[in-house]
Steps between C-alpha positions, in 0.01 A plus 500: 500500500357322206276696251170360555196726639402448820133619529473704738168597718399772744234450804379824602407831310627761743742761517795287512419265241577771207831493638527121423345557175770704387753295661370187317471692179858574538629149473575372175416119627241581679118586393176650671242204418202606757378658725236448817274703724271492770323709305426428190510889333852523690644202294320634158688829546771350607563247246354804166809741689776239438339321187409135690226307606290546789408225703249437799631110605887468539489122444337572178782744427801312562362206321372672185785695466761250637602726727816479688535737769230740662592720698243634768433867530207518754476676820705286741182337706394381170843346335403156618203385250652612147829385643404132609253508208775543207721240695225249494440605138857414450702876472768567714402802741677851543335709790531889563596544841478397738376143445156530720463684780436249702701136602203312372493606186840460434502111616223477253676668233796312530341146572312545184825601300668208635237236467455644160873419412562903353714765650406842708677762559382868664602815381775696683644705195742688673747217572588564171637884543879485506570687872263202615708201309813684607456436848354123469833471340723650753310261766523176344851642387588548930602842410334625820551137682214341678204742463398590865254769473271634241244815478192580251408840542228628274349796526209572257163692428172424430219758433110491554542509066702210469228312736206612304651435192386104507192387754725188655740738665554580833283204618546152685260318300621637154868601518611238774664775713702811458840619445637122642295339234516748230804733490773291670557184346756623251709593792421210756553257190855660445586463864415141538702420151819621714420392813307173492265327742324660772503356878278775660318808509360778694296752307274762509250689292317839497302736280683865549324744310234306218181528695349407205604151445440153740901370477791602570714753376788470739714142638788425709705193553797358671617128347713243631613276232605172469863558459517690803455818305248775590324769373260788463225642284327872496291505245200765450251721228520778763791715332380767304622523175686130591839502593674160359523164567860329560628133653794485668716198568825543794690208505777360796816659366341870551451525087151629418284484162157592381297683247239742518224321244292792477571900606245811462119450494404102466412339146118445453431251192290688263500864692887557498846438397789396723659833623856403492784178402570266803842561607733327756503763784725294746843346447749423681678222333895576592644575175120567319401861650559648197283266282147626598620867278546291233206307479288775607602631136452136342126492681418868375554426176312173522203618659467791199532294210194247604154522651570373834146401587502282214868373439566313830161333474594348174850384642249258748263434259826382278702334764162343609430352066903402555399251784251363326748462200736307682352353832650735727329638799418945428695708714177563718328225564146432681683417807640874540172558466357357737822573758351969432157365562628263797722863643213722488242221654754504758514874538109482522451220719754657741332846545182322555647299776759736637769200479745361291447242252730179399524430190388259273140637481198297394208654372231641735152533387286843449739805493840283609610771768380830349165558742 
Protein backbone atom coordinates (compact mmCIF):
# COMPACT_ATOMS: atom_id res chain seq x y z
CA UNK A 1 0.00 0.00 0.00
CA UNK A 2 1.53 3.27 -0.93
CA UNK A 3 1.13 6.29 1.46
CA UNK A 4 -1.08 8.52 -0.36
CA UNK A 5 -4.73 9.48 1.05
CA UNK A 6 -7.41 8.13 -0.52
CA UNK A 7 -10.44 10.44 0.14
CA UNK A 8 -12.82 8.75 1.32
CA UNK A 9 -16.83 9.57 1.23
CA UNK A 10 -19.95 8.29 2.96
CA UNK A 11 -23.66 8.26 1.29
CA UNK A 12 -26.10 8.00 3.92
CA UNK A 13 -26.42 9.49 7.54
CA UNK A 14 -27.95 6.57 9.39
CA UNK A 15 -27.19 4.33 12.05
CA UNK A 16 -24.65 2.40 10.30
CA UNK A 17 -22.78 5.06 8.78
CA UNK A 18 -21.06 6.08 12.33
CA UNK A 19 -19.73 2.75 12.17
CA UNK A 20 -17.92 3.60 8.85
CA UNK A 21 -16.94 6.84 10.22
CA UNK A 22 -14.94 5.34 12.78
CA UNK A 23 -13.72 2.71 10.60
CA UNK A 24 -12.45 5.32 8.06
CA UNK A 25 -11.04 7.42 10.84
CA UNK A 26 -9.09 4.45 11.78
CA UNK A 27 -7.01 4.18 8.67
CA UNK A 28 -3.93 5.99 8.53
CA UNK A 29 -4.25 6.28 4.45
CA UNK A 30 -7.45 6.85 4.40
CA UNK A 31 -9.57 10.23 5.16
CA UNK A 32 -13.36 11.24 5.74
CA UNK A 33 -13.69 14.08 2.92
CA UNK A 34 -17.75 14.38 2.84
CA UNK A 35 -20.56 13.54 3.53
CA UNK A 36 -24.34 13.40 1.80
CA UNK A 37 -27.97 13.27 2.80
CA UNK A 38 -31.33 13.13 1.67
CA UNK A 39 -31.82 15.44 4.07
CA UNK A 40 -30.01 18.16 4.26
CA UNK A 41 -29.95 18.66 8.46
CA UNK A 42 -28.92 14.79 8.45
CA UNK A 43 -25.68 15.54 6.41
CA UNK A 44 -24.98 18.95 8.55
CA UNK A 45 -24.97 16.82 11.71
CA UNK A 46 -23.43 14.33 10.23
CA UNK A 47 -20.54 15.94 8.68
CA UNK A 48 -20.17 18.82 12.43
CA UNK A 49 -20.05 14.96 14.45
CA UNK A 50 -17.00 13.73 12.45
CA UNK A 51 -15.45 17.26 11.54
CA UNK A 52 -16.30 17.16 7.42
CA UNK A 53 -18.31 18.70 4.99
CA UNK A 54 -21.82 18.23 4.33
CA UNK A 55 -23.01 17.93 1.01
CA UNK A 56 -26.55 17.83 -0.75
CA UNK A 57 -25.23 16.72 -4.63
CA UNK A 58 -22.78 13.69 -4.67
CA UNK A 59 -21.38 14.67 -8.08
CA UNK A 60 -20.52 17.93 -6.58
CA UNK A 61 -18.83 16.02 -3.77
CA UNK A 62 -16.66 13.67 -5.43
CA UNK A 63 -15.53 16.29 -7.81
CA UNK A 64 -14.77 19.09 -5.34
CA UNK A 65 -13.17 16.97 -3.11
CA UNK A 66 -11.61 14.50 -5.63
CA UNK A 67 -13.10 11.92 -4.08
CA UNK A 68 -12.17 8.38 -4.54
CA UNK A 69 -14.44 5.99 -3.08
CA UNK A 70 -18.06 6.54 -1.58
CA UNK A 71 -19.41 4.23 -0.01
CA UNK A 72 -23.35 4.12 0.17
CA UNK A 73 -25.07 3.89 3.49
CA UNK A 74 -28.83 4.30 2.58
CA UNK A 75 -31.66 2.08 3.25
CA UNK A 76 -31.28 -0.73 0.69
CA UNK A 77 -34.35 0.43 -1.81
CA UNK A 78 -32.49 3.58 -2.03
CA UNK A 79 -28.61 2.40 -2.63
CA UNK A 80 -29.06 2.80 -6.35
CA UNK A 81 -29.05 6.80 -6.96
CA UNK A 82 -25.97 7.91 -4.68
CA UNK A 83 -24.36 4.71 -5.87
CA UNK A 84 -24.68 5.20 -9.78
CA UNK A 85 -24.42 8.94 -9.07
CA UNK A 86 -20.69 8.84 -7.48
CA UNK A 87 -19.76 6.30 -10.31
CA UNK A 88 -20.85 8.68 -12.95
CA UNK A 89 -19.12 11.40 -10.90
CA UNK A 90 -16.11 9.26 -11.21
CA UNK A 91 -15.64 7.45 -7.36
CA UNK A 92 -15.46 3.97 -7.11
CA UNK A 93 -18.64 2.65 -5.09
CA UNK A 94 -18.75 0.57 -1.73
CA UNK A 95 -22.43 -0.46 -0.80
CA UNK A 96 -23.78 -1.65 2.72
CA UNK A 97 -25.56 -4.70 2.19
CA UNK A 98 -27.01 -6.00 0.46
CA UNK A 99 -26.44 -4.22 -2.87
CA UNK A 100 -30.35 -3.24 -3.61
CA UNK A 101 -33.03 -5.10 -2.76
CA UNK A 102 -34.10 -5.64 -5.82
CA UNK A 103 -32.36 -7.28 -9.38
CA UNK A 104 -32.97 -3.99 -11.07
CA UNK A 105 -31.20 -1.98 -9.11
CA UNK A 106 -28.33 -3.97 -8.94
CA UNK A 107 -27.98 -4.21 -12.98
CA UNK A 108 -28.12 -0.50 -12.72
CA UNK A 109 -25.61 -0.23 -10.13
CA UNK A 110 -23.26 -2.32 -11.71
CA UNK A 111 -23.79 -1.15 -15.44
CA UNK A 112 -23.07 2.27 -14.23
CA UNK A 113 -19.80 1.11 -12.33
CA UNK A 114 -18.73 -0.61 -15.34
CA UNK A 115 -19.52 1.89 -18.00
CA UNK A 116 -17.95 4.30 -15.64
CA UNK A 117 -14.59 2.29 -15.77
CA UNK A 118 -14.35 2.26 -11.43
CA UNK A 119 -14.68 -0.67 -9.18
CA UNK A 120 -17.72 -1.87 -6.67
CA UNK A 121 -17.68 -3.92 -4.20
CA UNK A 122 -20.66 -4.68 -1.33
CA UNK A 123 -20.08 -5.06 2.12
CA UNK A 124 -20.02 -8.56 3.69
CA UNK A 125 -17.58 -7.86 6.71
CA UNK A 126 -17.65 -11.04 8.20
CA UNK A 127 -15.64 -12.92 5.55
CA UNK A 128 -13.01 -11.45 7.25
CA UNK A 129 -13.49 -13.27 10.89
CA UNK A 130 -10.92 -16.05 11.11
CA UNK A 131 -13.50 -19.32 11.81
CA UNK A 132 -15.01 -17.94 8.40
CA UNK A 133 -11.45 -17.76 6.37
CA UNK A 134 -10.58 -21.01 8.10
CA UNK A 135 -13.04 -22.94 6.38
CA UNK A 136 -12.72 -21.14 2.76
CA UNK A 137 -9.30 -22.45 3.31
CA UNK A 138 -9.93 -25.99 4.18
CA UNK A 139 -12.33 -26.05 0.91
CA UNK A 140 -10.17 -24.72 -1.66
CA UNK A 141 -7.44 -26.72 0.38
CA UNK A 142 -9.89 -30.31 -0.39
CA UNK A 143 -9.59 -30.93 3.23
CA UNK A 144 -13.23 -32.03 3.26
CA UNK A 145 -13.06 -33.13 -0.68
CA UNK A 146 -15.75 -32.02 -3.01
CA UNK A 147 -18.20 -29.95 -0.91
CA UNK A 148 -21.62 -31.78 -1.28
CA UNK A 149 -23.89 -30.18 1.10
CA UNK A 150 -24.08 -26.97 2.93
CA UNK A 151 -26.59 -25.39 5.73
CA UNK A 152 -27.22 -21.59 6.93
CA UNK A 153 -29.12 -21.69 9.93
CA UNK A 154 -29.81 -18.36 11.56
CA UNK A 155 -31.87 -17.85 14.13
CA UNK A 156 -32.40 -14.20 15.26
CA UNK A 157 -34.77 -11.53 16.97
CA UNK A 158 -36.30 -8.57 16.13
CA UNK A 159 -38.49 -6.43 18.50
CA UNK A 160 -41.48 -3.94 17.85
CA UNK A 161 -38.29 -1.35 19.31
CA UNK A 162 -35.87 -2.20 16.86
CA UNK A 163 -38.76 -1.55 14.09
CA UNK A 164 -39.76 1.75 15.45
CA UNK A 165 -36.46 2.81 15.94
CA UNK A 166 -36.13 4.15 12.05
CA UNK A 167 -39.61 4.84 9.89
CA UNK A 168 -38.22 2.61 6.69
CA UNK A 169 -38.40 -0.58 8.68
CA UNK A 170 -40.51 -3.33 8.46
CA UNK A 171 -41.92 -2.12 5.09
CA UNK A 172 -41.85 -3.21 1.27
CA UNK A 173 -41.59 0.13 -0.08
CA UNK A 174 -38.84 1.38 2.39
CA UNK A 175 -36.75 -1.56 3.67
CA UNK A 176 -37.09 -3.84 0.46
CA UNK A 177 -38.22 -6.85 2.58
CA UNK A 178 -37.48 -8.47 5.86
CA UNK A 179 -35.13 -10.74 7.49
CA UNK A 180 -34.07 -12.16 3.61
CA UNK A 181 -33.20 -8.67 2.70
CA UNK A 182 -31.99 -7.32 5.89
CA UNK A 183 -30.53 -9.79 8.43
CA UNK A 184 -29.23 -12.63 6.21
CA UNK A 185 -26.88 -11.57 3.75
CA UNK A 186 -23.82 -11.93 5.93
CA UNK A 187 -24.65 -15.54 6.12
CA UNK A 188 -26.07 -16.28 2.52
CA UNK A 189 -22.91 -14.25 1.22
CA UNK A 190 -20.60 -16.69 3.26
CA UNK A 191 -22.37 -19.70 1.88
CA UNK A 192 -22.15 -18.84 -1.72
CA UNK A 193 -18.19 -17.85 -1.20
CA UNK A 194 -17.83 -21.78 -0.39
CA UNK A 195 -20.17 -23.15 -2.46
CA UNK A 196 -20.47 -21.23 -5.72
CA UNK A 197 -23.20 -20.90 -8.34
CA UNK A 198 -26.69 -21.66 -7.83
CA UNK A 199 -28.80 -24.03 -10.35
CA UNK A 200 -32.19 -23.87 -8.46
CA UNK A 201 -34.38 -23.03 -5.75
CA UNK A 202 -37.45 -23.71 -3.86
CA UNK A 203 -38.26 -21.27 -1.09
CA UNK A 204 -40.61 -20.06 1.14
CA UNK A 205 -41.45 -17.10 3.31
CA UNK A 206 -43.66 -16.22 6.34
CA UNK A 207 -44.21 -13.64 9.05
CA UNK A 208 -44.36 -15.81 12.55
CA UNK A 209 -44.97 -13.60 15.26
CA UNK A 210 -44.31 -9.50 14.02
CA UNK A 211 -47.87 -8.52 13.37
CA UNK A 212 -46.63 -5.30 13.24
CA UNK A 213 -44.54 -5.21 10.21
CA UNK A 214 -45.56 -5.89 6.13
CA UNK A 215 -42.31 -8.48 5.37
CA UNK A 216 -41.10 -11.21 6.41
CA UNK A 217 -39.55 -12.30 9.40
CA UNK A 218 -39.12 -15.95 8.68
CA UNK A 219 -37.56 -17.94 5.08
CA UNK A 220 -36.81 -21.33 4.01
CA UNK A 221 -34.88 -22.75 1.15
CA UNK A 222 -33.61 -25.86 -0.41
CA UNK A 223 -30.70 -25.16 -3.35
CA UNK A 224 -29.40 -27.24 -5.97
CA UNK A 225 -26.17 -25.95 -7.15
CA UNK A 226 -24.30 -26.04 -10.06
CA UNK A 227 -21.73 -28.49 -9.02
CA UNK A 228 -24.21 -30.91 -8.13
CA UNK A 229 -24.12 -29.73 -4.56
CA UNK A 230 -27.24 -28.88 -2.49
CA UNK A 231 -28.35 -27.12 0.27
CA UNK A 232 -30.56 -25.53 2.86
CA UNK A 233 -31.39 -22.27 4.59
CA UNK A 234 -33.61 -21.51 7.95
CA UNK A 235 -33.32 -18.29 8.57
CA UNK A 236 -35.79 -16.13 10.93
CA UNK A 237 -36.29 -12.81 13.61
CA UNK A 238 -38.73 -15.11 15.46
CA UNK A 239 -36.25 -16.40 18.29
CA UNK A 240 -36.51 -14.58 21.30
CA UNK A 241 -33.56 -13.33 22.64
CA UNK A 242 -31.84 -14.77 19.04
CA UNK A 243 -30.17 -17.86 19.12
CA UNK A 244 -27.05 -17.71 16.51
CA UNK A 245 -26.38 -17.86 13.14
CA UNK A 246 -23.84 -20.64 11.70
CA UNK A 247 -22.95 -22.09 7.89
CA UNK A 248 -22.04 -25.33 7.53
CA UNK A 249 -20.16 -26.95 4.68
CA UNK A 250 -20.07 -31.34 4.51
CA UNK A 251 -17.96 -32.35 1.93
CA UNK A 252 -17.67 -36.16 -0.03
CA UNK A 253 -15.09 -37.78 2.21
CA UNK A 254 -17.59 -37.49 5.39
CA UNK A 255 -15.20 -34.39 6.84
CA UNK A 256 -17.39 -31.48 7.97
CA UNK A 257 -16.53 -27.62 8.63
CA UNK A 258 -18.31 -24.44 9.52
CA UNK A 259 -18.51 -21.53 11.83
CA UNK A 260 -21.11 -20.09 13.80
CA UNK A 261 -20.73 -16.11 12.61
CA UNK A 262 -22.84 -14.85 15.23
CA UNK A 263 -24.24 -16.64 18.77
CA UNK A 264 -26.60 -14.96 21.57
CA UNK A 265 -29.00 -12.07 20.74
CA UNK A 266 -28.27 -10.59 16.97
CA UNK A 267 -26.01 -7.36 16.45
CA UNK A 268 -28.13 -4.18 15.69
CA UNK A 269 -25.79 -1.26 14.21
CA UNK A 270 -26.15 1.60 16.50
CA UNK A 271 -28.51 -0.20 19.35
CA UNK A 272 -26.04 -3.09 20.29
CA UNK A 273 -22.81 -4.83 20.37
CA UNK A 274 -22.06 -8.29 18.99
CA UNK A 275 -22.78 -10.73 21.92
CA UNK A 276 -20.04 -13.13 21.39
CA UNK A 277 -16.51 -14.10 18.93
CA UNK A 278 -17.40 -16.31 15.86
CA UNK A 279 -15.98 -19.61 16.45
CA UNK A 280 -15.63 -22.78 14.26
CA UNK A 281 -18.29 -25.07 15.88
CA UNK A 282 -17.83 -28.07 13.41
CA UNK A 283 -14.69 -30.00 12.46
CA UNK A 284 -14.01 -32.92 11.42
CA UNK A 285 -10.86 -32.71 9.48
CA UNK A 286 -9.03 -36.31 10.32
CA UNK A 287 -6.08 -35.28 12.16
CA UNK A 288 -7.63 -31.39 12.97
CA UNK A 289 -10.36 -32.18 15.84
CA UNK A 290 -8.35 -30.79 18.22
CA UNK A 291 -7.66 -27.42 16.45
CA UNK A 292 -11.08 -25.68 16.99
CA UNK A 293 -9.84 -25.58 21.26
CA UNK A 294 -7.12 -23.83 20.16
CA UNK A 295 -8.40 -21.28 18.10
CA UNK A 296 -11.37 -20.83 20.16
CA UNK A 297 -8.60 -19.32 22.61
CA UNK A 298 -6.79 -17.40 19.61
CA UNK A 299 -10.53 -15.88 18.60
CA UNK A 300 -11.31 -14.95 22.39
CA UNK A 301 -8.54 -13.08 22.73
CA UNK A 302 -9.01 -11.40 19.38
CA UNK A 303 -12.45 -10.47 19.71
CA UNK A 304 -11.49 -8.62 23.36
CA UNK A 305 -8.71 -6.61 22.33
CA UNK A 306 -10.75 -4.72 19.31
CA UNK A 307 -14.17 -3.25 18.71
CA UNK A 308 -15.59 -5.82 16.55
CA UNK A 309 -18.29 -3.69 14.99
CA UNK A 310 -15.71 -1.49 13.80
CA UNK A 311 -12.43 -3.57 13.16
CA UNK A 312 -13.67 -6.01 10.44
CA UNK A 313 -15.31 -3.14 8.60
CA UNK A 314 -12.03 -1.41 8.26
CA UNK A 315 -10.28 -4.75 7.08
CA UNK A 316 -12.95 -4.26 3.77
CA UNK A 317 -12.74 -0.82 3.64
CA UNK A 318 -8.69 -1.54 3.54
CA UNK A 319 -8.62 -4.55 1.36
CA UNK A 320 -11.19 -2.60 -0.80
CA UNK A 321 -8.30 1.02 -0.94
CA UNK A 322 -5.66 -2.13 -1.63
CA UNK A 323 -7.53 -2.96 -4.96
CA UNK A 324 -7.65 0.22 -5.97
CA UNK A 325 -3.84 0.47 -5.16
CA UNK A 326 -2.90 -2.19 -7.31
CA UNK A 327 -5.72 -3.14 -9.87
CA UNK A 328 -6.92 -6.09 -8.19
CA UNK A 329 -10.49 -7.04 -7.97
CA UNK A 330 -11.86 -6.57 -3.62
CA UNK A 331 -12.58 -9.73 -2.11
CA UNK A 332 -16.43 -8.92 -2.51
CA UNK A 333 -17.23 -7.72 -5.48
CA UNK A 334 -20.65 -6.25 -7.04
CA UNK A 335 -21.24 -9.54 -8.58
CA UNK A 336 -21.65 -11.34 -5.02
CA UNK A 337 -23.81 -8.80 -4.70
CA UNK A 338 -25.97 -9.15 -6.92
CA UNK A 339 -25.73 -13.33 -6.70
CA UNK A 340 -27.66 -12.45 -2.20
CA UNK A 341 -30.01 -10.18 -4.01
CA UNK A 342 -30.45 -12.77 -7.04
CA UNK A 343 -30.97 -15.85 -3.82
CA UNK A 344 -33.48 -13.99 -1.96
CA UNK A 345 -35.46 -12.75 -5.34
CA UNK A 346 -35.49 -16.35 -5.84
CA UNK A 347 -36.74 -17.23 -2.40
CA UNK A 348 -39.49 -14.50 -3.03
CA UNK A 349 -40.48 -15.22 -6.40
CA UNK A 350 -40.84 -18.91 -5.40
CA UNK A 351 -43.30 -18.47 -2.43
CA UNK A 352 -45.30 -16.27 -4.61
CA UNK A 353 -45.58 -18.92 -7.21
CA UNK A 354 -45.45 -22.05 -5.13
CA UNK A 355 -42.60 -23.45 -7.64
CA UNK A 356 -39.13 -23.64 -8.06
CA UNK A 357 -37.07 -21.22 -9.80
CA UNK A 358 -33.89 -21.77 -12.30
CA UNK A 359 -31.43 -19.77 -11.98
CA UNK A 360 -29.95 -17.10 -13.69
CA UNK A 361 -32.67 -14.54 -12.69
CA UNK A 362 -33.41 -11.34 -14.59
CA UNK A 363 -34.97 -8.58 -13.04
CA UNK A 364 -38.79 -8.38 -12.69
CA UNK A 365 -40.48 -5.14 -12.39
CA UNK A 366 -42.58 -3.73 -9.20
CA UNK A 367 -41.81 -5.84 -6.05
CA UNK A 368 -39.61 -8.75 -8.09
CA UNK A 369 -41.46 -11.73 -6.24
CA UNK A 370 -42.21 -10.30 -2.78
CA UNK A 371 -46.28 -9.56 -3.31
Amino acid sequence: MTERIFKVAIAGCGKVAHLYAKAIQSIPHARLAGVWSRTPESAAGFAALYKTTPYYDISRMVQEKGIRLVLVCTPHPFHRQPAVEAAEAGANVLVEKPLASDLGDCDNIINACKNAGVKLGVISQRRWYPPVMRVKKAIESWKIGKPVLATVTMLGWRDKEYYDSDPWRGTWKDEGGGVLVNQSPHQLDIMLWYMGEIDEVYGLWRNLNHPYIEVEDTALAVIKFKSGAIGNLVVSNSQKPGLYGKVHVHGENGASVGVQTDGGSMFIAGMTGIAEPPVNDIWSIPGEEKLPEIWKKEDEALFSSIDPMVYYMKRQIEDFLDALDTGREPLVTGKDGRRVVELFSAIYRSTRDNAPVKFPLAPEPGMDGRL
